[in-house]
N, C-alpha and C positions, 0 to 999 in steps of 0.2 A: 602589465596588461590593463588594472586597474586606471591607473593614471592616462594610458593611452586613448583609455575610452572614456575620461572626463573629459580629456582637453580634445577631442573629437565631437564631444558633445558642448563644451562651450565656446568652439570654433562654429558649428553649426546656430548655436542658440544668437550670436552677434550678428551672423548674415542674415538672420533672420530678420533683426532689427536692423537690417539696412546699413551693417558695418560688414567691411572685409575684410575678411582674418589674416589674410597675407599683408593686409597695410597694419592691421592693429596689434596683431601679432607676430608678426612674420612665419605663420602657418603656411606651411604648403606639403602635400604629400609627395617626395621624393624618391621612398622606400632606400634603404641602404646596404651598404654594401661589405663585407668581412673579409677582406682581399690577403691571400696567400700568397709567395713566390714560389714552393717548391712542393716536391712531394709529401714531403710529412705535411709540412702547412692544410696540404688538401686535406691529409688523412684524419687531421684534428676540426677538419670545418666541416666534412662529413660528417661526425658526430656530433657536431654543434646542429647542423640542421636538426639530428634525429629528435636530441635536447626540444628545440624551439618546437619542432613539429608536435613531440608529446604533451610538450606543453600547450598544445592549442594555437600556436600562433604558425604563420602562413610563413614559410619559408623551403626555400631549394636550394641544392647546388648548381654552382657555372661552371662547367668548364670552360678553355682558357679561352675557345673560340667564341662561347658564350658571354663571356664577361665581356672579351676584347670590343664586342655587338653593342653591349650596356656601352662602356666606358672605351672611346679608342683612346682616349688620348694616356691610358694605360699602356707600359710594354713590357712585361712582364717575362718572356717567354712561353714553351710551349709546356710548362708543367704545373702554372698559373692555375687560382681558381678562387671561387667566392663563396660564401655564403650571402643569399641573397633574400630578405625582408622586404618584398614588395608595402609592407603596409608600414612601413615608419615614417614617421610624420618628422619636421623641420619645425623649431621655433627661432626667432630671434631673442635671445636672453633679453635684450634692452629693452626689445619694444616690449613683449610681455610683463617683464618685471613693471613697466611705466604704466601697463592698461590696469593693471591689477593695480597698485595703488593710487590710480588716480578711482577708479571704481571705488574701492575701501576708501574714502575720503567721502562718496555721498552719504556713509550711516554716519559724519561726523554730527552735522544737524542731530541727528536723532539722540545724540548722547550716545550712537554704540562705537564708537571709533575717535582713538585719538593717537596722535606721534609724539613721540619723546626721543628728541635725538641727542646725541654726545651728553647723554645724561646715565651716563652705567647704573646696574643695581648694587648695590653694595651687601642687602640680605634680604633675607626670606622673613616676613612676616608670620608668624604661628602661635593658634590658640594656645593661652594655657591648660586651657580645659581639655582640649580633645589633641591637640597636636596636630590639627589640620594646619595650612599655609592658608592663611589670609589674604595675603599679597606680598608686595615686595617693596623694599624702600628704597631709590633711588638716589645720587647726590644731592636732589632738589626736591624730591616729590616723596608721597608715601600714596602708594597706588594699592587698591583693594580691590579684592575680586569675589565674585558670586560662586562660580562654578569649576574655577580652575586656573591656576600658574602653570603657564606652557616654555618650555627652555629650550628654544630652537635659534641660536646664536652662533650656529656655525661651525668654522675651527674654532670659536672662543670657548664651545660648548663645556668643553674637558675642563680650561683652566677656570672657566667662571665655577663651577660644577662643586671644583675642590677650593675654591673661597668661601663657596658659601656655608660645605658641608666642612669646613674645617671647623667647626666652635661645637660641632654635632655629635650624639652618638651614632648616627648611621655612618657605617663605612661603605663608601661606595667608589669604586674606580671610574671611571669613563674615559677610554684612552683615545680621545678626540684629538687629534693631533693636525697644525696644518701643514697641507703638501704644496708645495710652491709650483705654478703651471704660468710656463708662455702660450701666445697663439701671436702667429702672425698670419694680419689684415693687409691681403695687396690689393689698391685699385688697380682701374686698366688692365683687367685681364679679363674680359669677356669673352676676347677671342681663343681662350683657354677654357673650353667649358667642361663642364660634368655635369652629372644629368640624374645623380644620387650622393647622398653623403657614404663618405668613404672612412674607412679605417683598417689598417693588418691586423692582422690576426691577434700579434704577438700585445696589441693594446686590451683584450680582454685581460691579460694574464697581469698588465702592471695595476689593473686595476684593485685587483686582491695580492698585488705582493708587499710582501712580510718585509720590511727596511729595520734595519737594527738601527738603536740610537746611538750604539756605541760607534766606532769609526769604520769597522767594515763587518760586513755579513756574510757567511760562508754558503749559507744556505740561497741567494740572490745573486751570488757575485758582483752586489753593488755596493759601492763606500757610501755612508749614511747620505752623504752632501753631493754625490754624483748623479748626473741628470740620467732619468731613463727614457729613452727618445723612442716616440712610437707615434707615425705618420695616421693622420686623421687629413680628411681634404673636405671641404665643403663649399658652396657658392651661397653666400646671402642672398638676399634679396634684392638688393643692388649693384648684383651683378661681382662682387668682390668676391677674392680668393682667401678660403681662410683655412690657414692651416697648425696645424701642433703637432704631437701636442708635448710637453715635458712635465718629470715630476720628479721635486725634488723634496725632500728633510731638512729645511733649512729653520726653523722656526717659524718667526712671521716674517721674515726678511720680504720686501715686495720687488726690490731693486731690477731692472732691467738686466738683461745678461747677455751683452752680444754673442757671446761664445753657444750657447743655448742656441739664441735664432738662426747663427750659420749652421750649428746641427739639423734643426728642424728641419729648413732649407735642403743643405746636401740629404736627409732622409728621402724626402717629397721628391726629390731630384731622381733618388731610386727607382721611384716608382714612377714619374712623370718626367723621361729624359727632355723633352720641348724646356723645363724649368734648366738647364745648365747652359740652352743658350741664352740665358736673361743673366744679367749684375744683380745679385741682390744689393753691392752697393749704389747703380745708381737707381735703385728702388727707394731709397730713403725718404725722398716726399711724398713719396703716392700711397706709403706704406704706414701700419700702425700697430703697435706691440703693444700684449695689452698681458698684462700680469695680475694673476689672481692666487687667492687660496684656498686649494679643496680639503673640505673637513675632513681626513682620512680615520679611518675607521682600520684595524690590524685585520679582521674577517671580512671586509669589503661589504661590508653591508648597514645600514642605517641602524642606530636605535631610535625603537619610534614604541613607547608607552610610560605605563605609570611608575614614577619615580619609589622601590620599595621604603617602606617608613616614614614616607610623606604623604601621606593622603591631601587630595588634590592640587599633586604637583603632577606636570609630566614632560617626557622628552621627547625630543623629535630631532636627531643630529645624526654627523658623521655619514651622510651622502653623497662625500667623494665629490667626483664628479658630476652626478645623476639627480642633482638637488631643485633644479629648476623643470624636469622631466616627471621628477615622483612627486614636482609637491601636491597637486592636487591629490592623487589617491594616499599620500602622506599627512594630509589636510582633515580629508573623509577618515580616517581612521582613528585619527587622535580626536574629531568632533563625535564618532560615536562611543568610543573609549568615554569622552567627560559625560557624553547623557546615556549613556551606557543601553545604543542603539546596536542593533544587530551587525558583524561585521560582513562587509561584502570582500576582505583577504583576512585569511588566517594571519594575527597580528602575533602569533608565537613565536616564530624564528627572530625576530624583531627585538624581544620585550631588554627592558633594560637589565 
C-alpha cells in the first residue's frame, strides 16, 4: 500500500512537470483482476476480498456475469468469478527502470551518484576499532561509505551474502534463491483487448510455495526443476499482449524453454478460447520471450533491514516477483532505517 502510494505520487509529481507517466513510465490505472473458474476458487477470492478490504484497500467480488462485463473476451463459465482491485496501477518495468536511472545519473555532477558495472564486490570493508563496514572492495575499486553498505543484488543476494560472511564470525543464512520465469510478448493483438491486468487465483499461492531442492516435494507436488504454470494476462502500452507466467528452480540457468511457452500459451487458451484460434507457431516474428530471475525468498516475502553484527550494513532482497512494485516503499524504509527516521510500515515482519 505504501509503495502504491509513492508511485501514485511520483506519477503525479512528473505530470506536473509537463511529463506523462504513461510515456515515461508506463503508468496507467487499470485496476486488476484475481480470476477463478470454479466454486471453491470463488470461495477463496471471497476471503481474499475480506483480507484486502480489512486491510484498507478497495476491493469486491464479481460474479461471473460481473466479471464477463469487465473482461468479455473471458469464458469461463457460469461458476466463474474475481476478486476485483479497482485501484491497481500498471508500470512498464523497462520504461521505469530507464526513468529512474537516467534521473539518478543528474546527482552524478554533484559527486552523490556513480555506476560500477561488471565490476563485483569481493568484501566488506570494516573498522578495526568498532567493526562497523566502511565500505566494500570491488575487482577494481575500493569504495567507502558515510552512512551505510545497502545489499540489494537480487537473486545474487544469498550467494554474495555467504562469500562475504564466510571469513566471518557472524552466521548468517539468507536463502535468496533464483526462480526462473518466462513471459510471452505478442504483437498485433489489439484486436484482443482487456481492459485490467489479469491473473488466477492459483498464481497467489506459487507465489509463497515451498519448492524442495532436493528432486521432488511431497508437500507441492512439484519436482524441483518442473515449471509451475499460472496464467497472468496483461496489455502494455503498446497495445501488446503479455502473458506468463512460470516458475521454475533451476539455478541461474536463463536459457529459453519452448516447452514452458507452449504451456503458458495452452494455459491463456483456458482462459481466453479466441487464443486456440491463433498458431502460436506462426506468431514467431511478431512475438518476444523474455526470461528473467526472481529473487525467491521460501516465506514469499522480502528482507528488508539491518544486517545483525554488522553495523551499517543492510539488506533489501528476495522480492520475488514484486521487486519493481515495492521498490519505492522498499527504498523509503531502508532510507529511514540508515537515518533512523520514523517508519511509515512496520519494518518487523521483514527484518533480516
Amino acid at each position: 500500500m505504501r509503495s502504491h502510494q509513492l508511485w501514485e505520487a511520483l506519477a503525479e509529481s512528473i505530470r506536473i512537470e509537463g511529463v506523462d507517466p504513461l510515456s515515461a513510465l508506463g503508468w496507467k490505472k487499470t485496476g486488476s483482476l484475481l480470476v477463478g473458474r470454479t466454486a471453491d476458487d470463488c470461495s477463496v477470492l471471497r476471503k481474499k476480498v475480506e483480507q484486502l478490504v480489512d486491510a484498507g484497500l478497495g476491493a469486491e467480488f464479481l460474479s461471473s456475469d460481473d466479471l464477463l462485463a469487465e473482461e468479455p473476451a473471458l469464458k469461463l463459465g457460469e461458476e466463474c468469478g474475481a476478486a476485483f482491485m479497482p485501484d491497481d496501477c500498471q508500470l512498464d518495468a523497462r520504461r521505469a527502470v530507464a526513468f529512474i536511472e537516467k534521473a539518478n545519473r543528474y546527482f552524478a555532477a554533484e559527486g552523490r551518484y556513480a555506476e560500477f558495472y561488471n565490476e563485483p564486490v569481493t568484501s566488506l570493508l570494516r573498522s578495526e576499532s568498532s567493526g562497523d563496514v566502511d565500505g566494500v572492495q570491488t575487482s577494481k575499486n575500493t569504495l567507502y561509505c558515510k552512512k551505510a553498505v545497502v545489499i540489494a543484488a537480487g537473486c545474487w543476494s544469498g550467494s554474495l551474502m555467504h562469500n562475504l560472511m564466510q571469513n566471518s564470525e557472524i552466521e548468517l543464512d539468507l536463502p535468496v534463491r533464483p526462480r526462473k520465469g518466462h513471459l510471452l510478448v505478442l504483437e498485433n493483438f489489439k484486436s484482443f483487448n482487456l481492459n485490467h491486468g489479469l491473473m488466477e487465483v492459483g498464481y497467489v499461492n506459487h507465489e509463497s510455495a515451498i519448492v524442495s531442492s532436493t528432486s521432488s516435494d511431497s508437500s507441492t507436488g512439484h519436482d524441483a526443476n518442473t515449471a509451475s504454470i499460472s496464467m497472468t494476462a496483461t496489455m502494455d502500452m503498446s497495445g501488446r499482449l503479455v502473458l506468463g507466467s512460470s516458475r521454475q528452480l533451476m539455478g541461474f540457468n536463463t536459457e529459453i524453454d519452448e516447452s514452458i511457452i507452449n504451456r503458458i500459451w495452452g494455459r491463456a487458451s483456458e482462459f481466453f478460447p479466441a487464443l486456440k484460434e491463433v498458431s502460436l507457431n506462426n506468431s514467431s516474428k511478431s512475438r518476444e520471450v523474455r526470461v528473467g530471475l526472481r529473487p525467491y525468498m521460501p516465506s514469499g516475502k522480502p528482507v528488508i533491514g539491518p544486517v545483525p553484527g554488522l553495523s551499517k550494513a543492510f539488506l533489501a532482497a528476495g522480492h520475488e516477483g514484486e521487486g519493481l512494485s515495492l521498490a519505492l516503499g522498499t527504498a523509503e524504509m531502508i532510507v529511514n532505517m540508515v537515518l533512523e527516521n520514523p517508519q511509515n510500515v512496520n519494518p518487523a515482519p521483514f527484518s533480516v
